[in-house]
DSSP file (Angstrom, degrees, kcal/mol; ACC not computed):
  #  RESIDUE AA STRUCTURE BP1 BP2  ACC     N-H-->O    O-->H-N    N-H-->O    O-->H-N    TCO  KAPPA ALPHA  PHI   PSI    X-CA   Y-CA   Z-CA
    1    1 A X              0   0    0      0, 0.0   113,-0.9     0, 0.0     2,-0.1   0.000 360.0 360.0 360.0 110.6  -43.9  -39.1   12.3
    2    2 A X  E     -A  113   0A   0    111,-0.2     2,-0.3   109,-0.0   111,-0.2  -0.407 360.0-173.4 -54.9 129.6  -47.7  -39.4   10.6
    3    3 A X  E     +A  112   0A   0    109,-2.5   109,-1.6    -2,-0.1     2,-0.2  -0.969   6.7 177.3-126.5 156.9  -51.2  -38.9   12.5
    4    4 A X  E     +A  111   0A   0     -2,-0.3   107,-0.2   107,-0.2     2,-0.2  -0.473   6.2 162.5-160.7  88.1  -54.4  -39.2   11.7
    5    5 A X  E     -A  110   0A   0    105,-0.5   105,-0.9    -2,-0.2     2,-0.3  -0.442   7.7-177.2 -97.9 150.6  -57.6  -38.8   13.4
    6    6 A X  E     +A  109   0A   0    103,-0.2     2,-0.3    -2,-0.2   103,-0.2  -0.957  17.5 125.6-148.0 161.0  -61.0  -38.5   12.3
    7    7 A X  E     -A  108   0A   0    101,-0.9   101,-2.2    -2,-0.3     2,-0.3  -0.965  27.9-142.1 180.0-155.1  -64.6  -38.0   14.0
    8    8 A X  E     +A  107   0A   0     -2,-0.3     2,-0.3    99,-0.2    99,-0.2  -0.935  10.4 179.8 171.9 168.2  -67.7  -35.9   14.2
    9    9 A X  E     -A  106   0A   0     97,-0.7    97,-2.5    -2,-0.3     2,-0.4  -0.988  22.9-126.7-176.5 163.6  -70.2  -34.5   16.5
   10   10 A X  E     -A  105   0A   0     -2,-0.3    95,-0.2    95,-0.2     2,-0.2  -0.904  17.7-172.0-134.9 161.2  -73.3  -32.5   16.0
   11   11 A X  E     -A  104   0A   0     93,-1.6    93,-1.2    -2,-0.4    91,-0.1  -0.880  36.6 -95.5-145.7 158.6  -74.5  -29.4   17.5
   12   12 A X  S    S+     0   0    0     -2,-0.2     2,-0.2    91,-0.2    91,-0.1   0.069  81.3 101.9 -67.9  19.5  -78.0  -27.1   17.4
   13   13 A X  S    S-     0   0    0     91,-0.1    91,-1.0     1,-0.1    -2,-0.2  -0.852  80.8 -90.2-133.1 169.9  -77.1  -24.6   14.7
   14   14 A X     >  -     0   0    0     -2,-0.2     4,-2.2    89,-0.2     5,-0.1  -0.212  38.0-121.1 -65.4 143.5  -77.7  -23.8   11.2
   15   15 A X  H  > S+     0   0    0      1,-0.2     4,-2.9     2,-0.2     5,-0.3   0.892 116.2  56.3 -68.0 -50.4  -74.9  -25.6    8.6
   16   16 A X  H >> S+     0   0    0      2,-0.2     4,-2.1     1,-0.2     3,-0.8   0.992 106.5  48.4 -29.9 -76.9  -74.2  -21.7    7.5
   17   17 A X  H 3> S+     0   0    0      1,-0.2     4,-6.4     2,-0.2    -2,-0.2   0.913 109.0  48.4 -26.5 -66.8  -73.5  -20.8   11.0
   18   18 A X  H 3< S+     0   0    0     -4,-2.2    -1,-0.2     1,-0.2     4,-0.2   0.732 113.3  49.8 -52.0 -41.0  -71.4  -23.4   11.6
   19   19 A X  H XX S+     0   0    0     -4,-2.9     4,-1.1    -3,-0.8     3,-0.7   0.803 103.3  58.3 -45.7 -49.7  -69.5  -22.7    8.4
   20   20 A X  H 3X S+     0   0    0     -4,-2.1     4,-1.3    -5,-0.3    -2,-0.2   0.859 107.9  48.5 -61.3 -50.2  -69.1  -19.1    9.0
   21   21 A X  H 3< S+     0   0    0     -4,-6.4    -1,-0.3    -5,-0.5    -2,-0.2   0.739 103.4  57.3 -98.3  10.3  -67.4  -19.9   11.9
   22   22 A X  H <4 S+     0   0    0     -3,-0.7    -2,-0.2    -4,-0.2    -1,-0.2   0.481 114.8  44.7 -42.1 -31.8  -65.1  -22.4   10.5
   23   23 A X  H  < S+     0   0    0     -4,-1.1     2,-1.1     1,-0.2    -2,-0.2   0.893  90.1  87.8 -99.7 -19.8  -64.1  -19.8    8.4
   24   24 A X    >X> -     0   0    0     -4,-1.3     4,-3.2    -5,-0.1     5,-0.8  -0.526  58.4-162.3 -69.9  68.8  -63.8  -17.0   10.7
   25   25 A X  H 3>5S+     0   0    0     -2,-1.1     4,-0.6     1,-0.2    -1,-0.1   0.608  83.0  55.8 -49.3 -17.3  -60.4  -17.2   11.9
   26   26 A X  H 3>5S+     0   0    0      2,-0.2     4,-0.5     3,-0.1    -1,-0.2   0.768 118.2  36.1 -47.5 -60.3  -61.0  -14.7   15.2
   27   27 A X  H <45S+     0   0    0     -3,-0.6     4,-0.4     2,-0.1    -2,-0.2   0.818 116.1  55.9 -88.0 -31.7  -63.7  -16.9   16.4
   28   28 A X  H ><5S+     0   0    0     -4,-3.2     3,-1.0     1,-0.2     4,-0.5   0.879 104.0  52.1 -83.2 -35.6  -62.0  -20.5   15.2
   29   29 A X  H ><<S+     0   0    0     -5,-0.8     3,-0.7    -4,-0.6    -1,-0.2   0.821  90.0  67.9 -99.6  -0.9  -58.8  -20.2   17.0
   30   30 A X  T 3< S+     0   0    0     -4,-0.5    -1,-0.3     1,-0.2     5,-0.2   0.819  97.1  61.2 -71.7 -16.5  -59.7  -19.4   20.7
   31   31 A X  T <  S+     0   0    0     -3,-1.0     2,-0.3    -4,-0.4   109,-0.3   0.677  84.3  94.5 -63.2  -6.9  -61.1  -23.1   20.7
   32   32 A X  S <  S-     0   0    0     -3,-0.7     3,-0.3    -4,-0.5   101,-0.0  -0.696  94.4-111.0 -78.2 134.3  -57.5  -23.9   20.0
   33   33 A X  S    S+     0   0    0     -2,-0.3     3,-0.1   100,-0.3    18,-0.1  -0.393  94.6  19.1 -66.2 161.1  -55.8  -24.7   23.7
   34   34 A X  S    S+     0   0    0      1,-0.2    17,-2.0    16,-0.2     2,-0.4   0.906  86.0 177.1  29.8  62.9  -53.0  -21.9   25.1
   35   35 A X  E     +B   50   0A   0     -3,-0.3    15,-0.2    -5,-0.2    -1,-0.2  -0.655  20.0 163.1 -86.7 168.1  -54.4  -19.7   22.9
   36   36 A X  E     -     0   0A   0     13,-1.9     2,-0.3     1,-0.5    14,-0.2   0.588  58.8 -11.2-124.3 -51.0  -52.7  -16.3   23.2
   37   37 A X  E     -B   49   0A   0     12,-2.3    12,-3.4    -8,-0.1    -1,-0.5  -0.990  50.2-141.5-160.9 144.1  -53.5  -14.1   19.9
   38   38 A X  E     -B   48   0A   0     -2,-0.3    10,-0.2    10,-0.2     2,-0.1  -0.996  14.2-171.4-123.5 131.3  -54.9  -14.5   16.4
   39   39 A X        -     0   0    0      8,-1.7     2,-0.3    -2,-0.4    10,-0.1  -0.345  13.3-154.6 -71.9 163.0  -53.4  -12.7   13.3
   40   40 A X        -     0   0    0     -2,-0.1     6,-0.3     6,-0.1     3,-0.1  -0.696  10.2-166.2-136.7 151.2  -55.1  -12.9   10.3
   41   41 A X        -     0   0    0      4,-3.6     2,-0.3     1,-0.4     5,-0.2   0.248  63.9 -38.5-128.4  -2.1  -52.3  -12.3    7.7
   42   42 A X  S    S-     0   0    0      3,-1.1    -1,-0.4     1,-0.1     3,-0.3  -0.931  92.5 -55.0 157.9-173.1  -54.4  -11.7    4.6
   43   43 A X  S    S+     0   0    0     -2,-0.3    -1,-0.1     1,-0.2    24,-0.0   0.869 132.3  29.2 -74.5 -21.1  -57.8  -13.4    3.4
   44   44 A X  S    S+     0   0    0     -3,-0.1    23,-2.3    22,-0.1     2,-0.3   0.549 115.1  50.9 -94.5  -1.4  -56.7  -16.6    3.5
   45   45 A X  E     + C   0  66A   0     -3,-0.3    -4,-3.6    21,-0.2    -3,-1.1  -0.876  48.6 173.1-129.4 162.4  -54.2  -16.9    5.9
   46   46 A X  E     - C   0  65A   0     19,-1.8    19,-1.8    -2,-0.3     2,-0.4  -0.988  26.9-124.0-160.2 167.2  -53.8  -16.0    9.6
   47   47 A X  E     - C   0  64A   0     -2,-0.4    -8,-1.7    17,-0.3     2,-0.3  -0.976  22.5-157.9-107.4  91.6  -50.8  -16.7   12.8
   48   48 A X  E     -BC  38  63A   0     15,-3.0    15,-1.5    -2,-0.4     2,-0.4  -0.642   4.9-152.7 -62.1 135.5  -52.1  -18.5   16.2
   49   49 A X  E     +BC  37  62A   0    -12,-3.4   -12,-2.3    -2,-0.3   -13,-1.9  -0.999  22.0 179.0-117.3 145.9  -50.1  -18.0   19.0
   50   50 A X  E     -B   35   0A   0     11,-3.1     2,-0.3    -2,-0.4    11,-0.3  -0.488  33.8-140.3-115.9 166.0  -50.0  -20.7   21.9
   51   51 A X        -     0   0    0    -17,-2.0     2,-0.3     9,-0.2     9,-0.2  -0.918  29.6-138.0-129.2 125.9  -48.9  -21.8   24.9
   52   52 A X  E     +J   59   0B   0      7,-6.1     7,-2.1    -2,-0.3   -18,-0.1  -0.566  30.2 158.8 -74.6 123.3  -48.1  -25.6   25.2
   53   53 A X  E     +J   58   0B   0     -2,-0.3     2,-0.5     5,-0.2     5,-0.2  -0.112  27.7 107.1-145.2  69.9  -49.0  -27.3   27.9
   54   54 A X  E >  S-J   57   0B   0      3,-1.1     3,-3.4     1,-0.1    75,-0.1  -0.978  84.3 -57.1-137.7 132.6  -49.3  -30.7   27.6
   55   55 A X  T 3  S-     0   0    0     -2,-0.5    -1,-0.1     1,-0.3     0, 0.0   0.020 119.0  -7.3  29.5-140.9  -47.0  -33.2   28.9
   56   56 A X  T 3  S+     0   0    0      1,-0.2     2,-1.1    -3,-0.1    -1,-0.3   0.530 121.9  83.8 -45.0   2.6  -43.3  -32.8   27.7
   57   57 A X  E <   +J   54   0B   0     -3,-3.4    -3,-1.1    60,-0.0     2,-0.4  -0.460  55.3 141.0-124.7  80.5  -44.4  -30.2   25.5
   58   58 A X  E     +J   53   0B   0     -2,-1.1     2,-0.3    -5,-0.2    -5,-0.2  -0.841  36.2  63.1-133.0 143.9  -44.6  -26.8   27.4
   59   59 A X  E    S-J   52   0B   0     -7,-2.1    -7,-6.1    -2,-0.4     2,-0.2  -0.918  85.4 -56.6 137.5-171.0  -43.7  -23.3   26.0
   60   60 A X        -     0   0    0     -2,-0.3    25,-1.1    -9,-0.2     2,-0.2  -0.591  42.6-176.5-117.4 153.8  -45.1  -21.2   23.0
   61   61 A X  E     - D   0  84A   0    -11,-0.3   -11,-3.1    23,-0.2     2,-0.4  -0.901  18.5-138.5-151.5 168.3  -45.4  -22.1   19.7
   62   62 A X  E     -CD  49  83A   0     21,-0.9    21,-0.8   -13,-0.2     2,-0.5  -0.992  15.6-159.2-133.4 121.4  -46.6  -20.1   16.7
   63   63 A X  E     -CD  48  82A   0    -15,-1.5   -15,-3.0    -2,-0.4     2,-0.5  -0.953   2.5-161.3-106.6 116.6  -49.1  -21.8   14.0
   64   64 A X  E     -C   47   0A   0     17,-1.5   -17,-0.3    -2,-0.5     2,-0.2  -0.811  20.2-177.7 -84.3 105.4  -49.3  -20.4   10.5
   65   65 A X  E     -C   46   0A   0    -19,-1.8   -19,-1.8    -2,-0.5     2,-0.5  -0.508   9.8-156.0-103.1 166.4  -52.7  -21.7    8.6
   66   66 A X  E     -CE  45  79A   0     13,-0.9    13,-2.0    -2,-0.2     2,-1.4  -0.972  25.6-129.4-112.4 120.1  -54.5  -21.3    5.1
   67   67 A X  E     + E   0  78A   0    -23,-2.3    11,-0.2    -2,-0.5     3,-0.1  -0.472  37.1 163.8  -9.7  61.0  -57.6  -21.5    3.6
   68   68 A X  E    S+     0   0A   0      9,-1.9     2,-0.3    -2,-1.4    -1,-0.2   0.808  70.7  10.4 -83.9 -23.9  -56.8  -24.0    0.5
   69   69 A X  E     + E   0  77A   0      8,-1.3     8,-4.4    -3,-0.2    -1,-0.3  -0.959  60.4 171.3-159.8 141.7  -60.4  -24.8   -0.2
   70   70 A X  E     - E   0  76A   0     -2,-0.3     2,-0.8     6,-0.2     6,-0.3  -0.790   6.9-176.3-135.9  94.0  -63.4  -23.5    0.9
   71   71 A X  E >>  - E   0  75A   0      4,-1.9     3,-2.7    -2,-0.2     4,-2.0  -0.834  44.6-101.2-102.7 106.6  -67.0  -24.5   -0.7
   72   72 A X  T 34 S-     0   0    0     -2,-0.8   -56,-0.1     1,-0.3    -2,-0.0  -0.176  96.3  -4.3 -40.3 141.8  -70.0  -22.3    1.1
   73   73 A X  T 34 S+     0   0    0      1,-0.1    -1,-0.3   -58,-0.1   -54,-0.2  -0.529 131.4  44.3 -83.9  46.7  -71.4  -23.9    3.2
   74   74 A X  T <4 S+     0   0    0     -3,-2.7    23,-2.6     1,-0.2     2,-0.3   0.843 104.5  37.7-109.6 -44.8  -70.3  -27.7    3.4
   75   75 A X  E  <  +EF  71  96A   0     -4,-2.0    -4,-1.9    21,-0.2     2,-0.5  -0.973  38.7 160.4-141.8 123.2  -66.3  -27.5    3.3
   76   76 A X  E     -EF  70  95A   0     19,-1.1    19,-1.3    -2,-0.3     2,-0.9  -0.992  15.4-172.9-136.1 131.2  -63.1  -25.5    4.4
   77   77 A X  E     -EF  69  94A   0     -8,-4.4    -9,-1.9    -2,-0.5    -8,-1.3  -0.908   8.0-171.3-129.4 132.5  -59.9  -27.3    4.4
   78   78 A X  E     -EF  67  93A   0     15,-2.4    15,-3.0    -2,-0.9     2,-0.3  -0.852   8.5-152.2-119.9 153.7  -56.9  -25.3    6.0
   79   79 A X  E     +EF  66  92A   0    -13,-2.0   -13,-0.9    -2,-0.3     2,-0.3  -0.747  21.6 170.7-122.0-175.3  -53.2  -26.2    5.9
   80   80 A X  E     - F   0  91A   0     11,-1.8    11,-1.8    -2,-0.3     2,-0.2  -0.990  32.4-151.0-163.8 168.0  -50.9  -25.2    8.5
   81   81 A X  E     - F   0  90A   0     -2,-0.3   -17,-1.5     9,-0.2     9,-0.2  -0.700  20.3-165.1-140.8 123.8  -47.5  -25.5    9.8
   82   82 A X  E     -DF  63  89A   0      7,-0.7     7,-1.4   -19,-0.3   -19,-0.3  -0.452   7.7-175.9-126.6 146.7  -47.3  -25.0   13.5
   83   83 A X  E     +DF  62  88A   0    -21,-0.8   -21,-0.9     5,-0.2     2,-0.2  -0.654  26.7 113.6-166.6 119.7  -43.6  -24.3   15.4
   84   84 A X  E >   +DF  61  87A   0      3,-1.8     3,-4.8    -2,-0.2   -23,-0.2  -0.742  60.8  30.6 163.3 166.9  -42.9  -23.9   18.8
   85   85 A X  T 3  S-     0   0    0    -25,-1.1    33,-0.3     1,-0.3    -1,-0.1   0.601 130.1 -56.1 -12.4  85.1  -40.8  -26.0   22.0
   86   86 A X  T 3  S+     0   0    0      1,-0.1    31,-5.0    31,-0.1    -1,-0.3   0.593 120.7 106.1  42.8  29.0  -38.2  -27.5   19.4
   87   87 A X  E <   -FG  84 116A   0     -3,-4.8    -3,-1.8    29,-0.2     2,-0.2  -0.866  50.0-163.9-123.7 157.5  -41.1  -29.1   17.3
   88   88 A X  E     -F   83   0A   0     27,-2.3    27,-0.4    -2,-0.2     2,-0.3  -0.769   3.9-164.7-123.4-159.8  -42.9  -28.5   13.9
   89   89 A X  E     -F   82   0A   0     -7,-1.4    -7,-0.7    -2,-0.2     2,-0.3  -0.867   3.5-166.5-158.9 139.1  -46.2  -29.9   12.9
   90   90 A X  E     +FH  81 113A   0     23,-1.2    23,-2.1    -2,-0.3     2,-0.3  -0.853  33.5 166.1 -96.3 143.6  -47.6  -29.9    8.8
   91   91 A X  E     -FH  80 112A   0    -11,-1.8   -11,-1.8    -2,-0.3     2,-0.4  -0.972  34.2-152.1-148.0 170.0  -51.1  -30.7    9.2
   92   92 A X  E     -FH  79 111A   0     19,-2.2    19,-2.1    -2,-0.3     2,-0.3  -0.935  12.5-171.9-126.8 148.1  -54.2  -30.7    7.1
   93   93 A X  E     -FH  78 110A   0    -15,-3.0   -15,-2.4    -2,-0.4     2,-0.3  -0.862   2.0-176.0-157.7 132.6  -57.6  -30.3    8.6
   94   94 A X  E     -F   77   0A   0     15,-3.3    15,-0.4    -2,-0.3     2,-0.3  -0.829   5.2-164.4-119.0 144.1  -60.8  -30.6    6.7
   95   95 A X  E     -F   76   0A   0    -19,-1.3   -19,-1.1    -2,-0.3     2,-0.5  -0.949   2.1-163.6-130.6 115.2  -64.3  -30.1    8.1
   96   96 A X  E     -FI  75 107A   0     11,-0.5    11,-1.5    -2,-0.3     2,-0.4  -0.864   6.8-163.2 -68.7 115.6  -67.4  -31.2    6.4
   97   97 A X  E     + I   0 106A   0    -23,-2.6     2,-0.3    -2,-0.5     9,-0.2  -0.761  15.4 161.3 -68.8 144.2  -70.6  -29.9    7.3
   98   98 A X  E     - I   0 105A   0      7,-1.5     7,-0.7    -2,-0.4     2,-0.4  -0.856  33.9-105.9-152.4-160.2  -73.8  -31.2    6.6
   99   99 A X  E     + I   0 104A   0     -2,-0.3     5,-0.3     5,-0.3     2,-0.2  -0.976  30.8 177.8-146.9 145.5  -77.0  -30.7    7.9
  100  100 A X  E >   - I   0 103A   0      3,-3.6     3,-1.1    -2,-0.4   -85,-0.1  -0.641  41.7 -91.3-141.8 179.8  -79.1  -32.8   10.0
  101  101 A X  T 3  S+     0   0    0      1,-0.3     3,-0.1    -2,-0.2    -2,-0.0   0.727 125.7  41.3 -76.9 -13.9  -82.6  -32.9   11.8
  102  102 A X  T 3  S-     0   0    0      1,-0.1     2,-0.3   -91,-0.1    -1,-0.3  -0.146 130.1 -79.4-153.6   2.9  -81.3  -31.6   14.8
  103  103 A X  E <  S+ I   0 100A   0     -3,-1.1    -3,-3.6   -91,-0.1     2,-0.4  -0.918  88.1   7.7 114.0-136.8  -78.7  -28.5   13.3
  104  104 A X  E     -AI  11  99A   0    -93,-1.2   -93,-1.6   -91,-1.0     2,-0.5  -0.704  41.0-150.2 -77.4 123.6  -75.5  -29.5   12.1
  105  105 A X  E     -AI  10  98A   0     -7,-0.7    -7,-1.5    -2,-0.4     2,-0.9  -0.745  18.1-170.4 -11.6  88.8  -73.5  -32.1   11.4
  106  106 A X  E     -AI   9  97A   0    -97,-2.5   -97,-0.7    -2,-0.5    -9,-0.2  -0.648   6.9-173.2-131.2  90.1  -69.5  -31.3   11.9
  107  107 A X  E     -AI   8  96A   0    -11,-1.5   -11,-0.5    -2,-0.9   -99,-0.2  -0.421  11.7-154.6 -73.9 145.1  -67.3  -34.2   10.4
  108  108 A X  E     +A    7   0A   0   -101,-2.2  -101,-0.9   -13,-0.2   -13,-0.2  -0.667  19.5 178.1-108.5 154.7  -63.2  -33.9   11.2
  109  109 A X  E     -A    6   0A   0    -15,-0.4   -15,-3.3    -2,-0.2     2,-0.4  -0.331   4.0-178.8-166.9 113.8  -60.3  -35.0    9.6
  110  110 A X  E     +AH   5  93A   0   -105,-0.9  -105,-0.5   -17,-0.2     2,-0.3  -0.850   7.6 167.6-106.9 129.2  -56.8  -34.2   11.0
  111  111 A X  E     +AH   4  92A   0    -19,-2.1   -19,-2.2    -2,-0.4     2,-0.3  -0.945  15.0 142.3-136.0 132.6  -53.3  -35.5    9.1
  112  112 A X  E     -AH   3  91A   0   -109,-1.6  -109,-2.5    -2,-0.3   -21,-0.3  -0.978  41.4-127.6-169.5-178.9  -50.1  -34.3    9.8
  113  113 A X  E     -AH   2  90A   0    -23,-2.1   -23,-1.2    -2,-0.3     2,-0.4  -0.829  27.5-145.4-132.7 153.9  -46.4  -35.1   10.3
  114  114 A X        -     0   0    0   -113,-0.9   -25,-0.2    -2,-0.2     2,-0.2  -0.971  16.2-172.6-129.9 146.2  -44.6  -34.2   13.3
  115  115 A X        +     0   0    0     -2,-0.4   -27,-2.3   -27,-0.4     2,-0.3  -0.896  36.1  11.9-122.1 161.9  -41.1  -33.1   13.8
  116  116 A X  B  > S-G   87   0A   0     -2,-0.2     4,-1.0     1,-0.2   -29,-0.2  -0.622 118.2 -10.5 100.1-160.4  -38.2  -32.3   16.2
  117  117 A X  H >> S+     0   0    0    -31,-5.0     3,-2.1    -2,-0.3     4,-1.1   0.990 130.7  66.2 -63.2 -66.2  -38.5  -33.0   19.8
  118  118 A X  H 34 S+     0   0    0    -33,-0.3    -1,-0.2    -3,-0.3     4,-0.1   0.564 104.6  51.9  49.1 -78.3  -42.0  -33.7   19.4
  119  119 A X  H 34 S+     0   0    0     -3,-0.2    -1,-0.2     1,-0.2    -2,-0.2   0.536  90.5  63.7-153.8  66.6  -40.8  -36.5   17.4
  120  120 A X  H << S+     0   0    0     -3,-2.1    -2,-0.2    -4,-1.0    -1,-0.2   0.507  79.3  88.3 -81.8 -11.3  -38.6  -38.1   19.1
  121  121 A X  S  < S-     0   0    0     -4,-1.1     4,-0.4     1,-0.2    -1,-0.2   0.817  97.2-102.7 -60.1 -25.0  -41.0  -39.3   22.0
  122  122 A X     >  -     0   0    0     -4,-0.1     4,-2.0     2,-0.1    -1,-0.2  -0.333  26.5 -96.3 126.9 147.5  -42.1  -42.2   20.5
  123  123 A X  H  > S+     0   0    0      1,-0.2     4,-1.9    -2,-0.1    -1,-0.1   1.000 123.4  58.6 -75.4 -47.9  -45.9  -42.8   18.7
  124  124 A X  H  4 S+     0   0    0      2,-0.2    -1,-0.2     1,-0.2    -2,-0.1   0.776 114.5  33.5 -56.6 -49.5  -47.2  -44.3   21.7
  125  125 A X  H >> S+     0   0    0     -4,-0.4     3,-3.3     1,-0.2     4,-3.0   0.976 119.9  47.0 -68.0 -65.1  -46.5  -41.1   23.7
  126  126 A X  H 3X S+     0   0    0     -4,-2.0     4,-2.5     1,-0.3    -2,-0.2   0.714 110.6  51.6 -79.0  14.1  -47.0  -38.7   21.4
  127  127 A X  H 3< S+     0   0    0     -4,-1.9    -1,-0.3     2,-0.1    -2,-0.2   0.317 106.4  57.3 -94.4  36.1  -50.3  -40.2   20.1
  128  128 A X  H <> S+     0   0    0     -3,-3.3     4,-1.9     3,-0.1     3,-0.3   0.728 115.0  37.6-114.3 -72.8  -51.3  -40.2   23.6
  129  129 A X  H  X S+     0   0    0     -4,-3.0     4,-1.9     1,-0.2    -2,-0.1   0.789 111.7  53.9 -63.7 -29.4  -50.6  -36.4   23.5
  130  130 A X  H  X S+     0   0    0     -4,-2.5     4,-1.8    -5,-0.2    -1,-0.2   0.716 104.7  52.1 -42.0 -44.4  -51.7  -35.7   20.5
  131  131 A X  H  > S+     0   0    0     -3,-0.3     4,-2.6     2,-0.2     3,-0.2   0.989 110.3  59.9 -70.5 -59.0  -55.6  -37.5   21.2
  132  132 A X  H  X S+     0   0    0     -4,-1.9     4,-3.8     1,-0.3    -2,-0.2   0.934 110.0  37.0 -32.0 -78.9  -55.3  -35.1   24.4
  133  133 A X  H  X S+     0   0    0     -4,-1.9     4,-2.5     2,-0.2    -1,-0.3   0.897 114.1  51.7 -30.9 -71.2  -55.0  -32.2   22.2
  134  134 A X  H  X S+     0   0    0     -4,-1.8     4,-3.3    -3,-0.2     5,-0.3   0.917 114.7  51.3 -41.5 -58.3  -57.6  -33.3   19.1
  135  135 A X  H  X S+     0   0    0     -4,-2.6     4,-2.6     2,-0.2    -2,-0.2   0.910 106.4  49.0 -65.1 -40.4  -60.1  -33.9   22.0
  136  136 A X  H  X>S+     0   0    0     -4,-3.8     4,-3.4    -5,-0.2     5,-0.6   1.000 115.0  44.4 -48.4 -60.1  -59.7  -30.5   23.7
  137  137 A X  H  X5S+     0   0    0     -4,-2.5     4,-3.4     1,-0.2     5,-0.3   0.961 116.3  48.6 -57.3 -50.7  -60.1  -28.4   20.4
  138  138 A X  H  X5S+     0   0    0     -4,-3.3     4,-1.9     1,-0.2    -1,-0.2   0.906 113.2  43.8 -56.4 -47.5  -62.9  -30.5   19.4
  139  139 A X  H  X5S+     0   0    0     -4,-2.6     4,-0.7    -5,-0.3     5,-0.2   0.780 118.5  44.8 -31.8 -49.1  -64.7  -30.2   22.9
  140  140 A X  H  X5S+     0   0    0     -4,-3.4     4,-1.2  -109,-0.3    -1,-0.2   0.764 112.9  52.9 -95.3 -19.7  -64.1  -26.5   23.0
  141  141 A X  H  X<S+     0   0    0     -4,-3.4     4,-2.3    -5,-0.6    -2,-0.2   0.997 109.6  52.9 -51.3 -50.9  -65.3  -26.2   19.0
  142  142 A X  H  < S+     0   0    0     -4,-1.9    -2,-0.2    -5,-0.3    -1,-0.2   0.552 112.3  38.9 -58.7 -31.8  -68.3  -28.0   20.1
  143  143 A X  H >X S+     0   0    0     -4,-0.7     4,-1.3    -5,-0.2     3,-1.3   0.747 111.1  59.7 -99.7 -26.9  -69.4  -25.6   23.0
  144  144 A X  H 3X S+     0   0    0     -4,-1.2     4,-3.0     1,-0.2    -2,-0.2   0.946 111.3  39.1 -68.7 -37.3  -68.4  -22.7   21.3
  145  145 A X  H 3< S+     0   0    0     -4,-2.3    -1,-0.2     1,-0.3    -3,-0.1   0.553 113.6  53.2 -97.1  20.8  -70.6  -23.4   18.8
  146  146 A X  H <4 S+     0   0    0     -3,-1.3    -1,-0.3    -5,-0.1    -2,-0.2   0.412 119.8  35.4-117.4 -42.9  -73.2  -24.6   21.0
  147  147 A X  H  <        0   0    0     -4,-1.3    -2,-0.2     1,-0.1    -3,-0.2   0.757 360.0 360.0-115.1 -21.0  -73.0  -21.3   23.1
  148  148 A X     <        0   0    0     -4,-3.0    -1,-0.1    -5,-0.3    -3,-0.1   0.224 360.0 360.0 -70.1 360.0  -72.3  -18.9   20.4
């Protein structure tokens, strides 16, 4: 099953900054919920580990992402596949920066296809759970880089 969300939101720091920690896999993936541990598996790639806990979908999962394009200090696009409580996830997720009067700019775009248990709930459920999700990590991107 395909999703696809988009958004943005702006924060008080410099479009470098904001990059830097896009790119920074140690800093990016505690905003991810039930995080547990970050890997980083070489320079472009690194291993979250999780814990699920949202609706039907509780237990550990393990997300491997990449670095497929990166332009200093506007653009990082990672790809991933995530796998965990008898689901997978492929996703892409690109962030634009850009720079505004006020700090940054931090435009989103999440696609990915879901598989498994996952999705068999239905689109109605799991984009339910899915928005749930998208909203934490952005909210906790948004103070992190806000407090950081």
């Amino acid at each position: 099953m395909r999703l696809k969300y988009d958004g943005f939101f702006e924060v008080p720091r410099s479009r470098l900054y904001v990059f830097q920690f896009l790119r920074d896999p140690r800093r990016f993936a505690r905003v991810l919920p039930g995080f547990k541990e970050v890997e980083v598996v070489g320079v472009h790639e690194f291993k979250v580990y999780l814990t699920l806990n949202v609706g039907p979908l509780r237990g550990d999962a393990v997300v491997v992402c990449r670095f497929v394009e990166v332009e200093e200090p506007k653009y990082v696009k990672v790809v991933g596949r995530g796998e965990g409580v008898n689901s997978t996830l492929d996703f892409t997720l690109i962030f634009t920066v850009d720079e505004v009067n006020t700090g940054s700019r931090v435009s989103w775009v999440f696609e990915g296809t879901v598989g498994g248990l996952a999705a068999l709930m239905g689109r109605r459920v799991l984009d339910g759970i899915a928005r749930i999700l998208i909203n934490d990590i952005v909210s906790c991107l948004r103070e992190a880089l806000r407090s950081n």
